[in-house]
VEXDREN-2710 file (C-alpha; in Angstrom, 1 decimal):
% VEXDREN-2710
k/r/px/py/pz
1/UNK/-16.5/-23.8/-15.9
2/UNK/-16.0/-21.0/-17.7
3/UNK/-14.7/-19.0/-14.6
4/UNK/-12.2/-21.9/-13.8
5/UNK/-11.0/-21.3/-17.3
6/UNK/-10.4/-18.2/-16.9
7/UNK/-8.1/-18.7/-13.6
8/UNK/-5.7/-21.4/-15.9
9/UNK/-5.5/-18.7/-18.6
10/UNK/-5.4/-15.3/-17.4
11/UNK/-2.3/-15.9/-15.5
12/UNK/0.6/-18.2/-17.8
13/UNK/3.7/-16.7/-18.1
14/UNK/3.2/-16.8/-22.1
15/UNK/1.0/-14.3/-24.0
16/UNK/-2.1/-15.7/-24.0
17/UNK/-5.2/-14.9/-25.6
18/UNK/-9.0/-13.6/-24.5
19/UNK/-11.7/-13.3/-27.3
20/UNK/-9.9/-11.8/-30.0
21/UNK/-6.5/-11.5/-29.3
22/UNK/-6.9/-8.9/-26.4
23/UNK/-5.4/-10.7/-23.3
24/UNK/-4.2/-8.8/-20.4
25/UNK/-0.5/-8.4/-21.8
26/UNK/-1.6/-6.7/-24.9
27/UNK/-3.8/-4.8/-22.7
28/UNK/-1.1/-3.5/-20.9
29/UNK/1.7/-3.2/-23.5
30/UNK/-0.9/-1.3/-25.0
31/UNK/-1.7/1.0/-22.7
32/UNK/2.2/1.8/-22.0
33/UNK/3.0/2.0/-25.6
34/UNK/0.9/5.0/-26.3
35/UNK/3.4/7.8/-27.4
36/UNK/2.7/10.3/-24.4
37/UNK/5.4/13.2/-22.8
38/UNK/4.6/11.4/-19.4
39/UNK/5.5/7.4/-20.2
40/UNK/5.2/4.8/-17.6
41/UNK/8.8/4.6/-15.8
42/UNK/8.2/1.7/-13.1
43/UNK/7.1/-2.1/-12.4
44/UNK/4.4/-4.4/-13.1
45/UNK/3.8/-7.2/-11.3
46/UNK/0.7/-9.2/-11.5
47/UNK/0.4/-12.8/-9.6
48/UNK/-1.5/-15.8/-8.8
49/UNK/-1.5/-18.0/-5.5
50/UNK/1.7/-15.8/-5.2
51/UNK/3.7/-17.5/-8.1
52/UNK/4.6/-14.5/-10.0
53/UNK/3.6/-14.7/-13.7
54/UNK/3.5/-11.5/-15.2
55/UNK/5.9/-8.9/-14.8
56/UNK/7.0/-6.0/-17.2
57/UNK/9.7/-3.0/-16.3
58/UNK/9.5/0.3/-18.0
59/UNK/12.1/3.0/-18.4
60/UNK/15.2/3.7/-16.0
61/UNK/16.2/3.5/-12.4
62/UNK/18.2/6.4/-12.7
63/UNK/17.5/9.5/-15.3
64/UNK/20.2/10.7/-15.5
65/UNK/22.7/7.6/-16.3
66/UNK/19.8/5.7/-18.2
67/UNK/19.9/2.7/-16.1
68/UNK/17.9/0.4/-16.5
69/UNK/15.6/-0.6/-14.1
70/UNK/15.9/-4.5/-12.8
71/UNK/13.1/-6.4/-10.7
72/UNK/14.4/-6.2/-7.5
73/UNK/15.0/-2.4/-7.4
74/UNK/14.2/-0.7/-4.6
75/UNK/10.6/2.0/-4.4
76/UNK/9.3/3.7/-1.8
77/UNK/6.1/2.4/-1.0
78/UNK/4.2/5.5/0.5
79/UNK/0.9/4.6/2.5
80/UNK/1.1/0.9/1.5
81/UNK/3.3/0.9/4.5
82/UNK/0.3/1.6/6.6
83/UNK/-0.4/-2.0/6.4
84/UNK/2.9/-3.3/7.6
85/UNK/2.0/-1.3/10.9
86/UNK/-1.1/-2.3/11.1
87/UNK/0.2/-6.0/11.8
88/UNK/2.9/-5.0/14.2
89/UNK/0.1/-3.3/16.3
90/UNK/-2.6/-6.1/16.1
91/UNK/0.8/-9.1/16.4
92/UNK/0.4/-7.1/19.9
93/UNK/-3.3/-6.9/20.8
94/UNK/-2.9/-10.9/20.0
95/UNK/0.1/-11.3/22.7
96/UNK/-2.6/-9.1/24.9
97/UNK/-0.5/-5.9/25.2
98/UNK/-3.1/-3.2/23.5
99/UNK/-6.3/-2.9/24.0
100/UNK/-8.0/-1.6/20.9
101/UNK/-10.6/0.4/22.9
102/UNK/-8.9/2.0/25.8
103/UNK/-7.7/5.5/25.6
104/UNK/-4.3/5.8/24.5
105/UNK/-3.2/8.0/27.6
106/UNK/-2.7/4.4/29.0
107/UNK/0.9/3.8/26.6
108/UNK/1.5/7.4/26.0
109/UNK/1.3/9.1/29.5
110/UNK/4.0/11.6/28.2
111/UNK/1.0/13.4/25.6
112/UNK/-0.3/16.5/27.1
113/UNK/-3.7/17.2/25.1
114/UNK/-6.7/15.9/26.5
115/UNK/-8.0/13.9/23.6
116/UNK/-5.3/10.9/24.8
117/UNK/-7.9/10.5/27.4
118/UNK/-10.3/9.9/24.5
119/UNK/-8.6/8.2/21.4
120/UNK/-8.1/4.7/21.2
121/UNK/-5.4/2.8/19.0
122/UNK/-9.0/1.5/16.8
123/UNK/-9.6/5.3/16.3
124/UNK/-6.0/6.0/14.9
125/UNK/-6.2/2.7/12.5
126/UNK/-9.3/4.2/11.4
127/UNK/-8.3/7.4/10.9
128/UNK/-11.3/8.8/13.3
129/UNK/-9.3/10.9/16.0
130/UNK/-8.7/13.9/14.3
131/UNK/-5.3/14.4/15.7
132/UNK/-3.8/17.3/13.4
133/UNK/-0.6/17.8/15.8
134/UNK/0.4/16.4/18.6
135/UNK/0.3/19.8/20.6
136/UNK/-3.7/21.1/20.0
137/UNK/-6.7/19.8/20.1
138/UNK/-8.6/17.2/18.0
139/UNK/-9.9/19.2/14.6
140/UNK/-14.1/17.3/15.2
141/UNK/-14.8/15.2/18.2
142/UNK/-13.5/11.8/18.0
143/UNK/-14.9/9.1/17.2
144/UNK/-17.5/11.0/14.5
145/UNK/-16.0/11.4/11.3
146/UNK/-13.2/10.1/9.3
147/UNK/-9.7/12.6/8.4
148/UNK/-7.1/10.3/6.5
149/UNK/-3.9/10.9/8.7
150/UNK/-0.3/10.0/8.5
151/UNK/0.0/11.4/12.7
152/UNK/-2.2/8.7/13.9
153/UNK/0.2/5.8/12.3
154/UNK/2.9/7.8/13.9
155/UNK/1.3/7.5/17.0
156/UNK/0.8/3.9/16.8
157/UNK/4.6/3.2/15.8
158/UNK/5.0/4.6/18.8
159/UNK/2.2/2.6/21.1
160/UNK/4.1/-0.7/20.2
161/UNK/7.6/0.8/21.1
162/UNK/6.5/1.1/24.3
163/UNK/4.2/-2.6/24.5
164/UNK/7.0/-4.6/22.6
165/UNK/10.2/-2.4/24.6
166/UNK/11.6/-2.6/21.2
167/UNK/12.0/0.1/19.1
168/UNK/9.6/0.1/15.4
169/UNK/12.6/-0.2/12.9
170/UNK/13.5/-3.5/14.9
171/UNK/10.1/-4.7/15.0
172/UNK/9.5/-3.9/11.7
173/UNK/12.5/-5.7/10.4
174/UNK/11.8/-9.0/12.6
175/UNK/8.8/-8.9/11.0
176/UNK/10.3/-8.4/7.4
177/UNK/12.7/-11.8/8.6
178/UNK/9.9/-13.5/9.2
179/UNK/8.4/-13.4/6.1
180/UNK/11.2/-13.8/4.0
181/UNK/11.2/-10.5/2.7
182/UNK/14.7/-9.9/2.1
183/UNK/14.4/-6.2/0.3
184/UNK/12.2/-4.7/2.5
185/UNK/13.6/-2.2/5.2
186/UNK/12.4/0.6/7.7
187/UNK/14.8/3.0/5.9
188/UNK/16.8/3.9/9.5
189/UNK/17.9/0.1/9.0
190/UNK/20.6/1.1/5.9
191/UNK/20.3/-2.0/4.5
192/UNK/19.0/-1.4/1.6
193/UNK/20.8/-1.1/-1.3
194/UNK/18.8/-1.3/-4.7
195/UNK/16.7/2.0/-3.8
196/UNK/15.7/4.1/-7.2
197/UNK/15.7/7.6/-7.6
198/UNK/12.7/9.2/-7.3
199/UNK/11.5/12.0/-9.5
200/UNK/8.7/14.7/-9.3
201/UNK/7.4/16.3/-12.8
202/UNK/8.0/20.4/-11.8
203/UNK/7.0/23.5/-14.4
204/UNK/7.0/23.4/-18.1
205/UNK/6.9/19.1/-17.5
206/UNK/10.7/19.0/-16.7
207/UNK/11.3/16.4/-14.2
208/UNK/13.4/17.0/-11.5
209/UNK/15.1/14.8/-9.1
210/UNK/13.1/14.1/-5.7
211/UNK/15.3/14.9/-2.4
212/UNK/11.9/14.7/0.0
213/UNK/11.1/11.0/-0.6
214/UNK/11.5/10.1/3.1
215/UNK/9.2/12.8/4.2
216/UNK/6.3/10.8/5.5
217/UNK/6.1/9.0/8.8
218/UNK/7.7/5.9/8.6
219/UNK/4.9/4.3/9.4
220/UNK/2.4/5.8/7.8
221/UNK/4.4/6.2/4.1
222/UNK/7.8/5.8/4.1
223/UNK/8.8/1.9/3.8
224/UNK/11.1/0.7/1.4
225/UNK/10.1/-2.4/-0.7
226/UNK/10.2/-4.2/-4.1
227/UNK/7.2/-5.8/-6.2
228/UNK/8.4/-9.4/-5.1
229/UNK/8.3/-8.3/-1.5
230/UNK/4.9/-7.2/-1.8
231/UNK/3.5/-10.2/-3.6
232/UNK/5.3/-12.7/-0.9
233/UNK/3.6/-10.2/1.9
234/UNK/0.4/-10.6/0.1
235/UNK/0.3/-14.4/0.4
236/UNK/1.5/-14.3/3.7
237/UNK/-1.1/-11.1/4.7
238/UNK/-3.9/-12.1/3.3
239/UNK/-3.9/-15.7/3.6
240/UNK/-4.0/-15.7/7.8
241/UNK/0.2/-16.3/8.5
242/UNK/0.8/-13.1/10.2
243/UNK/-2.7/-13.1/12.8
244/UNK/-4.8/-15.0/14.7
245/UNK/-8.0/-15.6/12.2
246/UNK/-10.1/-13.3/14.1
247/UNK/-7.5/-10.9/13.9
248/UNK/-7.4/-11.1/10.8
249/UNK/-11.2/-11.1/9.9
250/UNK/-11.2/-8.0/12.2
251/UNK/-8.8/-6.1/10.1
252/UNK/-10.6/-7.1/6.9
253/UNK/-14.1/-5.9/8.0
254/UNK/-15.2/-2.5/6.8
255/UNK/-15.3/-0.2/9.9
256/UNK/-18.2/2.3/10.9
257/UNK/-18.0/5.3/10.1
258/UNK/-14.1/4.7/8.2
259/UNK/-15.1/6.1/4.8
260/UNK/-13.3/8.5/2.9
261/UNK/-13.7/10.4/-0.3
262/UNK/-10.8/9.1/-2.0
263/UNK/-9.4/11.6/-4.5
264/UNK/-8.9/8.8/-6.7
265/UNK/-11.3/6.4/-6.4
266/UNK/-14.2/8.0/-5.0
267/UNK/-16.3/6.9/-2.0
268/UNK/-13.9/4.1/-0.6
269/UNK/-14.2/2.2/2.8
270/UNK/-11.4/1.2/5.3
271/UNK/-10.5/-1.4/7.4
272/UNK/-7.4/-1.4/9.7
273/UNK/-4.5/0.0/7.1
274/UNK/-6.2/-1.3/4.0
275/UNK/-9.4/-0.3/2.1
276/UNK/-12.0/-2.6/1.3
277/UNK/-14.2/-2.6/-2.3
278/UNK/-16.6/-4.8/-2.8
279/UNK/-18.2/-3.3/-6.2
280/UNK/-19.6/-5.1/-9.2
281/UNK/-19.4/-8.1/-6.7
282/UNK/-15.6/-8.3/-6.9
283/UNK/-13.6/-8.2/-3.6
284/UNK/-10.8/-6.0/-3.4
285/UNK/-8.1/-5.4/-0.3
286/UNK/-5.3/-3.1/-0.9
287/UNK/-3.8/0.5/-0.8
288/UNK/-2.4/2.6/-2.9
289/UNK/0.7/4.8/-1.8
290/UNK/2.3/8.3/-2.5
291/UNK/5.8/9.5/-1.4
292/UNK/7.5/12.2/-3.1
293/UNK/9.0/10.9/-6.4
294/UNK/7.3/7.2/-5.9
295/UNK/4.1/6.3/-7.0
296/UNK/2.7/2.9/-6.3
297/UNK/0.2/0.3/-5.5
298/UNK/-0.8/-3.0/-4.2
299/UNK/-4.0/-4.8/-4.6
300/UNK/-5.6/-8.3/-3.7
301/UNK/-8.4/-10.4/-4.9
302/UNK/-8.9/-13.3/-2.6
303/UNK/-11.5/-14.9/-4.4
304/UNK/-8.5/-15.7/-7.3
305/UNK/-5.7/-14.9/-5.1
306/UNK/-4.7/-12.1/-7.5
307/UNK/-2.0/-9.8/-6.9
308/UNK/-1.8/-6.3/-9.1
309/UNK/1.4/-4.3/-7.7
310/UNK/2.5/-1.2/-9.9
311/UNK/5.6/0.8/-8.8
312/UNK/6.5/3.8/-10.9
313/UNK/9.1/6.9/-10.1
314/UNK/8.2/9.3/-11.8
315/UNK/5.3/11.6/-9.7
316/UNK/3.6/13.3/-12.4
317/UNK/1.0/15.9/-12.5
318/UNK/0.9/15.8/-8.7
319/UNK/-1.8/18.4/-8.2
320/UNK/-4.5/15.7/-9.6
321/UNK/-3.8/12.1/-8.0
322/UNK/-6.3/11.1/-10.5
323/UNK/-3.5/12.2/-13.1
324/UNK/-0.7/11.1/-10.8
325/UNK/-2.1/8.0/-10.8
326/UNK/-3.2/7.3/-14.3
327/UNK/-1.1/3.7/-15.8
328/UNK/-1.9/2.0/-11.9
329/UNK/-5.8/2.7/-11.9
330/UNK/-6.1/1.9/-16.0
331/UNK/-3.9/-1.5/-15.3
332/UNK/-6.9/-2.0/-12.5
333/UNK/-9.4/-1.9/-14.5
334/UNK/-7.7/-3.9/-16.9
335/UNK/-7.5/-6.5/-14.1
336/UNK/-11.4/-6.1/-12.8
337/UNK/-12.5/-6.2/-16.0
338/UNK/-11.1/-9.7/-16.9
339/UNK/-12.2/-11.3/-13.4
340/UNK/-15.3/-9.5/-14.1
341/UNK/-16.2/-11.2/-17.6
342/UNK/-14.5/-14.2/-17.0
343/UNK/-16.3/-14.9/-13.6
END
């Protein structure tokens, strides 16, 4: 009773309470109020059953101009985009065009290594090929350990050009259509038109504006999206719209061997283009994401059918992610900590 309690309160649009007078908004405004040389510049969205009932923006869209920054502006999303791509190759092992498990030789004749006789599309959403570039060999034998790699997404945007005949900006966009997602764009689709500048904290803490946003695969870090995009892909995602159901339960499951030492969170476990927690009893799905200048993240509980997405862009401190990454991971815990002792 007490949990069910929890879900009516934790949520309302109003500032509500938990013990005394500490609810998750004062928790937050708290944590962004501090007086600090680095102050949150982004978005907070937090939802539940995808009815958005928390949201808080910070600072300015552009520097420069002071302008403020409005909901439906416009980030980077980084490797959040991983899981976009994800679906678009799995939408085609469900029509019966990819084989997870055959080498990938068989829709990429045109590589010339040999380890295209040996990777498989599950080894590049795993991150288990080792692929460094496309022209030398794999960097450990595939299949054994785990490298995170932005090549291997690359890789498969390009297996479902060739399944689909269509090229990934239009698949990508169909599947954007689909879903309603009216602000979300493969940026060589110049649709977009509420992007923010990006900005990178340089020597002596100046900030500088960031002209290498877009310098991560497409589909491995470089889609363009807003907070309300994200939480209308997270009802669709994670609620079984956009698979078949074993699809989707295959994509969820924690794969052998797919465990990295995340350099924020520590040991952390992957599925096919999200990572998977499952400490202190509390399911988590999600990704965080880094492009140049855009800091951000997206996280699911499907137990509450909780969505936590934090854009930010300012990139501070960028030779410690742990730093980099400080209000999204605190706001978190914030979260995690409330389902935790409200459960």
């Amino acid at each position: 009773m007490k949990y069910i309690l929890f879900l009516l309160v934790f949520l309302k649009a109003t500032i509500v309470t938990f013990g005394q007078q500490n609810s998750i908004e004062q928790q937050i405004d708290s944590l962004l109020s501090v007086k600090t040389t680095r102050p949150f510049n982004g978005i907070i969205l937090i939802s539940q059953k995808g009815k958005a009932n928390y949201s808080k923006l910070y600072g300015y869209s552009d520097l420069e101009i002071k302008e403020p920054l409005k909901l439906n502006d416009q980030f980077v999303i980084g490797s959040i985009s991983k899981q976009f791509t994800a679906v678009l190759v799995l939408r085609e092992f469900d029509k019966g065009n990819i084989d997870l498990h055959i080498p990938i030789r068989e829709y990429l004749p045109e590589l010339t290594q040999s380890w295209a006789d040996t990777v498989t599309v599950h080894h590049l959403l795993t991150h288990m090929h080792g692929i460094s570039q496309l022209d030398k060999p794999t960097t450990f034998k595939v299949g054994t350990q785990y490298s995170y790699s932005q090549i291997g997404y690359d890789l498969l945007a390009k297996i479902v050009e060739k399944t689909s005949k269509k090229s990934f900006a239009e698949l990508s966009e169909n599947l954007f259509e689909e879903c309603g997602m009216k602000n979300t764009f493969h940026p060589d689709i110049k649709k977009y038109n509420r992007l923010v500048k990006g900005y990178t904290e340089i020597e002596n803490g100046k900030i500088e504006f960031e002209t290498e946003s877009f310098q991560n695969y497409v589909a491995a870090g470089s889609f363009i999206s807003t907070v309300n995009d994200l939480n209308r892909w997270n009802s669709l995602f994670y609620n079984g719209k956009l698979l078949k159901g074993k699809t989707m339960k295959l994509l969820k499951t924690k794969q052998k061997g797919a465990v990295r030492n995340h350099p924020i969170f520590g040991i952390t476990e992957y599925g096919y283009g999200i990572t998977i927690d499952a400490k202190d009893t509390i399911l988590q799905f999600g990704q965080t994401g880094f492009a140049p200048g855009f800091v951000s993240m997206n996280f699911y509980f499907p137990k509450t059918k909780t969505s936590v997405i934090v854009f930010e862009n300012v990139a501070y401190e960028t030779d410690d992610l742990k730093k980099t990454f400080y209000y999204h991971t605190e706001i978190l815990k914030i979260i995690r900590n409330e389902i935790k002792n409200y459960r």
